[in-house]
C-alpha positions as CSV (number, residue, x, y, z in Angstrom):
1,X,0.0,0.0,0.0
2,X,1.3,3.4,-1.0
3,X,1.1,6.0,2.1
4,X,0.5,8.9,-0.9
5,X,1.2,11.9,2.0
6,X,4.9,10.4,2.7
7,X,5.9,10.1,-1.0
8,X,6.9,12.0,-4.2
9,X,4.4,11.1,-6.6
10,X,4.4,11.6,-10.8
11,X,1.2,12.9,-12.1
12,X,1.4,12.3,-16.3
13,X,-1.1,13.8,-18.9
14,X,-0.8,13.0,-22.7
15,X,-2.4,14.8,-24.7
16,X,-3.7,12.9,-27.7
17,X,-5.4,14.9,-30.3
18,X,-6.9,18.3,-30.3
19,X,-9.3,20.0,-32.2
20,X,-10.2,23.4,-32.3
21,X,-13.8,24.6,-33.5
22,X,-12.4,27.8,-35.9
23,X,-9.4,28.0,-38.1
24,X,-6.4,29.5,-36.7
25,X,-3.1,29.1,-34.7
26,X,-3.3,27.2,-30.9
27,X,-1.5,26.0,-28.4
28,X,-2.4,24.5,-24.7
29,X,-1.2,25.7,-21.0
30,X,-1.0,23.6,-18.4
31,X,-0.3,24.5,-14.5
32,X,-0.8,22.2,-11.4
33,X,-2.8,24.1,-8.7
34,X,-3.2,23.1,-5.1
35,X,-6.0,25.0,-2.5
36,X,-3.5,24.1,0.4
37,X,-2.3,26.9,2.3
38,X,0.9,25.3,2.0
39,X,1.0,26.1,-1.3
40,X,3.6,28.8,-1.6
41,X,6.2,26.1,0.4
42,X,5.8,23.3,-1.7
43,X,4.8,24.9,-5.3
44,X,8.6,25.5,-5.6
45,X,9.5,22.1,-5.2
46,X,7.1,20.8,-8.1
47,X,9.4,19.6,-11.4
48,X,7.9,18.4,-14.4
49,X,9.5,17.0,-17.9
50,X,8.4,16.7,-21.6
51,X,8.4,13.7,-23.6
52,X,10.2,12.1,-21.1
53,X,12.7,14.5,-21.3
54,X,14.9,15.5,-18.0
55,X,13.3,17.0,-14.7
56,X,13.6,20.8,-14.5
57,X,11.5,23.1,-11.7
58,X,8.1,24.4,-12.3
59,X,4.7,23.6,-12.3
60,X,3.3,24.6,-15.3
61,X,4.4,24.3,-18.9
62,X,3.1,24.5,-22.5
63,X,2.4,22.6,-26.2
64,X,4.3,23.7,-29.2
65,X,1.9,25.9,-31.5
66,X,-0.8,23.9,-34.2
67,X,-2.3,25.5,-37.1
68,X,-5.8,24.5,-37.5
69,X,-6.5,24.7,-41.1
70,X,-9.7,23.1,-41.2
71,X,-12.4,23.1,-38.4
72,X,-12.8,19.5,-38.9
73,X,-9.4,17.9,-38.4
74,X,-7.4,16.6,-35.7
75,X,-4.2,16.9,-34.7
76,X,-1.3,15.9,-32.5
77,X,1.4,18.3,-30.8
78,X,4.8,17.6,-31.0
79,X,5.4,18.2,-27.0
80,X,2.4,16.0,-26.3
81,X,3.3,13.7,-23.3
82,X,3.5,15.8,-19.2
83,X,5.2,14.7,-16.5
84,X,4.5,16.3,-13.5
85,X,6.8,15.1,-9.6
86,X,4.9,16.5,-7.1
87,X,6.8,16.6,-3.8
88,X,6.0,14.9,-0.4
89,X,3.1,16.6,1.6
90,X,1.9,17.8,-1.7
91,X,-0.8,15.5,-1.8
92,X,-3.2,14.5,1.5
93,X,-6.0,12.5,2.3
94,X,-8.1,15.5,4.0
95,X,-10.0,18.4,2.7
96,X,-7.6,20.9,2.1
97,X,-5.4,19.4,-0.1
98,X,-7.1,19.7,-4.0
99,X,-4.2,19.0,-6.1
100,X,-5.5,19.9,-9.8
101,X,-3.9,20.2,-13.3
102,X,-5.7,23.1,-15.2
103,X,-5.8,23.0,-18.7
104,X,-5.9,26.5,-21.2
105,X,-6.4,27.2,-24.4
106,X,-5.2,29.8,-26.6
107,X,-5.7,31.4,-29.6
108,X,-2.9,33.4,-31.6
109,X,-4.2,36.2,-33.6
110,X,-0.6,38.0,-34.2
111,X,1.0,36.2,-36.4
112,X,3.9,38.0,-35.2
113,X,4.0,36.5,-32.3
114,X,4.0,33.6,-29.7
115,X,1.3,34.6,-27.3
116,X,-2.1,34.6,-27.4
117,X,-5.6,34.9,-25.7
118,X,-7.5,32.1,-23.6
119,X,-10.3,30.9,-24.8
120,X,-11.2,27.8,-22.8
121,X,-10.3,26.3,-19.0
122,X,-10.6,22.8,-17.8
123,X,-9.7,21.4,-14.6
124,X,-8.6,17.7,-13.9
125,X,-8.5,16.6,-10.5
126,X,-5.9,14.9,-9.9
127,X,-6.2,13.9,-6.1
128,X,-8.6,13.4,-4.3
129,X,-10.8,12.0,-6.9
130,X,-14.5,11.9,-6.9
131,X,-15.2,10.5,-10.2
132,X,-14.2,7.3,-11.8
133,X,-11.7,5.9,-11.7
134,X,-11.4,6.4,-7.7
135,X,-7.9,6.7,-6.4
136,X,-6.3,3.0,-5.4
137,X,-3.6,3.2,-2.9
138,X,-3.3,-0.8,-2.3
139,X,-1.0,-1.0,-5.2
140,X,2.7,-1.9,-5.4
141,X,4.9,1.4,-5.6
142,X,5.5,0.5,-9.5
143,X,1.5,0.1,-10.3
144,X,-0.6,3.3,-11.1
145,X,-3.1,4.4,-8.4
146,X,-4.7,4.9,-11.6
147,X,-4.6,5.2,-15.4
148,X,-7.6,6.6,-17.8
149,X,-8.2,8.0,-21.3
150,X,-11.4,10.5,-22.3
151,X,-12.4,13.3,-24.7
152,X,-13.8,17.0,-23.2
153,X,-15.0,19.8,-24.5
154,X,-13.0,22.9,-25.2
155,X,-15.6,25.9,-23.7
156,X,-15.4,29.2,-24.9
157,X,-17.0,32.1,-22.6
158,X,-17.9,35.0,-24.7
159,X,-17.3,38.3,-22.9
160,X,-21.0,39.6,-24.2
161,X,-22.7,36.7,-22.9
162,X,-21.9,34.4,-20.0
163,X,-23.3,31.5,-22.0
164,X,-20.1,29.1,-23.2
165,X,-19.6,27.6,-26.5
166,X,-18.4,25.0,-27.9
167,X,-14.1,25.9,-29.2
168,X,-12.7,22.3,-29.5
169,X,-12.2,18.9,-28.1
170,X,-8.9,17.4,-26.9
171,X,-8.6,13.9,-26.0
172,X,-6.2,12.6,-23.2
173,X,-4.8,10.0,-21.0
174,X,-4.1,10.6,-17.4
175,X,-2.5,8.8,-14.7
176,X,-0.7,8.9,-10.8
177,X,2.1,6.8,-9.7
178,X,4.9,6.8,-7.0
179,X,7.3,8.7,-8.5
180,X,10.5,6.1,-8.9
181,X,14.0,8.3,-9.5
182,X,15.7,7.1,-12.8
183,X,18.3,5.3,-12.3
184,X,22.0,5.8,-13.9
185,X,24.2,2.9,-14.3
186,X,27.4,2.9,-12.9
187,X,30.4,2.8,-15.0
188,X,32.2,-0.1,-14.6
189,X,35.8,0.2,-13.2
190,X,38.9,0.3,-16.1
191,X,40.9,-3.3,-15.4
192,X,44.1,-2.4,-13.8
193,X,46.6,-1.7,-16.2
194,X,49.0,-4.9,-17.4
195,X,52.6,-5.0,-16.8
196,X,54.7,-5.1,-20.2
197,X,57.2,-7.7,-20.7
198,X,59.8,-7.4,-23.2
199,X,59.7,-9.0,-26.2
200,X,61.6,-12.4,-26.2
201,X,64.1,-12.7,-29.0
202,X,63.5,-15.3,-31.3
203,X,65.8,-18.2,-31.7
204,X,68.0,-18.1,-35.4
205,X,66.7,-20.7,-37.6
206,X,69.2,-23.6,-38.0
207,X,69.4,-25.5,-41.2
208,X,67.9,-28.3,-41.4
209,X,70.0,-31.9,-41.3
210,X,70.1,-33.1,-45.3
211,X,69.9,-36.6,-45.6
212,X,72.8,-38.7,-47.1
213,X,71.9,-41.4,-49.6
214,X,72.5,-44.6,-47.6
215,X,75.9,-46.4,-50.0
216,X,75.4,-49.1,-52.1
217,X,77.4,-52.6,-51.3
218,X,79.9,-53.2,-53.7
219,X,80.3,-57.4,-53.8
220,X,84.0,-58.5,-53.3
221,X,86.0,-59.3,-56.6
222,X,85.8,-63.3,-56.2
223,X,82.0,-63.5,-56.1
224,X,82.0,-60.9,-59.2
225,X,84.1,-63.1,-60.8
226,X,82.7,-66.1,-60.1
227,X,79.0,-65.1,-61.1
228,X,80.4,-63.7,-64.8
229,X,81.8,-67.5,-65.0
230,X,78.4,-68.7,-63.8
231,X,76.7,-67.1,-66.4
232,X,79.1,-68.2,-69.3
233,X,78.7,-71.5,-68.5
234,X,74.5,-71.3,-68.8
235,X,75.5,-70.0,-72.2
């Protein structure tokens, strides 16, 4: 069981697709929020990465820009995936602890520039949890406490009328786990350095033994002679 008060934990939110109701240039915000009055002493402590990217400080962060050419296709930032360590303490099981990720969008209309103006807010609660899928704590420190995927509504609040419409959909995944510090391998040691021997001369080649012909008997003079008269004889 994970005791979520006495732990970092690592809050992640892809966004999958996005589409925005009206043709133009977008890009999303996102901050974590907590109603604690702790806030301003832990806030600091909050790191976050993207695309799995290294941990730097700060709690809120932002999408690369989209152009939405056409009002009825989707599309997929290139800084997509959120990874949010929130300290120990941050979260608690009591009732002034609402840890949230909030969720803007905004619409360029300077092409000269990087900024724009909101036009939509959603909130995500990211502990406690009311709605499904409830929190489970009796997992193993690896396992996510939980893990979901859904579609909302991008809701636009015109300034004449309080009434919101409809500026988009994005579609996410979401999920909280105990947050497990990467882990670098260690170098291995160099092997000790081996002691150099001097070369060994080599022994001069010697030549090798050349075989003498083994001599052939010569028979003494009195058995020559005696086979030539043998052989005269059979004649």
């Amino acid at each position: 069981m994970v005791l979520i008060e006495s732990v970092e934990v690592e809050y992640t939110f892809s966004v999958l697709q996005v589409q925005f109701s009206h043709v133009g240039r977008y890009y999303l915000e996102l901050h974590i929020q907590n109603s604690s009055v702790d806030t301003p002493r832990l806030m600091p402590k909050v790191r976050h990465s993207v695309n799995n990217g290294e941990l730097s400080v700060g709690h809120s962060t932002r999408t690369d820009i989209i152009d939405q050419l056409e009002s009825d296709k989707s599309h997929v930032f290139m800084r997509n995936l959120f990874t949010f360590v929130l300290p120990r303490g941050f979260c608690r099981n009591d009732m002034s602890h609402d840890v949230r990720l909030v969720v803007e969008a905004f619409q360029i209309s300077d092409s000269r520039s990087n900024q724009g103006s909101r036009i939509s807010e959603n909130v995500f609660a990211i502990y406690p949890r009311t709605n499904e899928p409830k929190i489970n704590l009796d997992v193993h420190p690896s396992q996510y406490m939980y893990m979901y995927s859904q579609s909302v509504s991008l809701l636009r609040t015109l300034s004449s009328d309080p009434m919101q419409v409809h500026a988009g959909r994005v579609k996410f995944e979401a999920s909280l786990k105990q947050h497990i510090p990467r882990t670098v391998p260690r170098t291995p040691d160099p092997p000790p350095p081996r002691a150099l021997t001097p070369p060994q001369p080599r022994p001069a080649p010697q030549p090798r033994p050349v075989a003498k012909p083994a001599p052939i008997p010569i028979p003494p003079m009195g058995k020559l002679r005696n086979r030539r008269l043998h052989q005269k004889t059979r004649s």
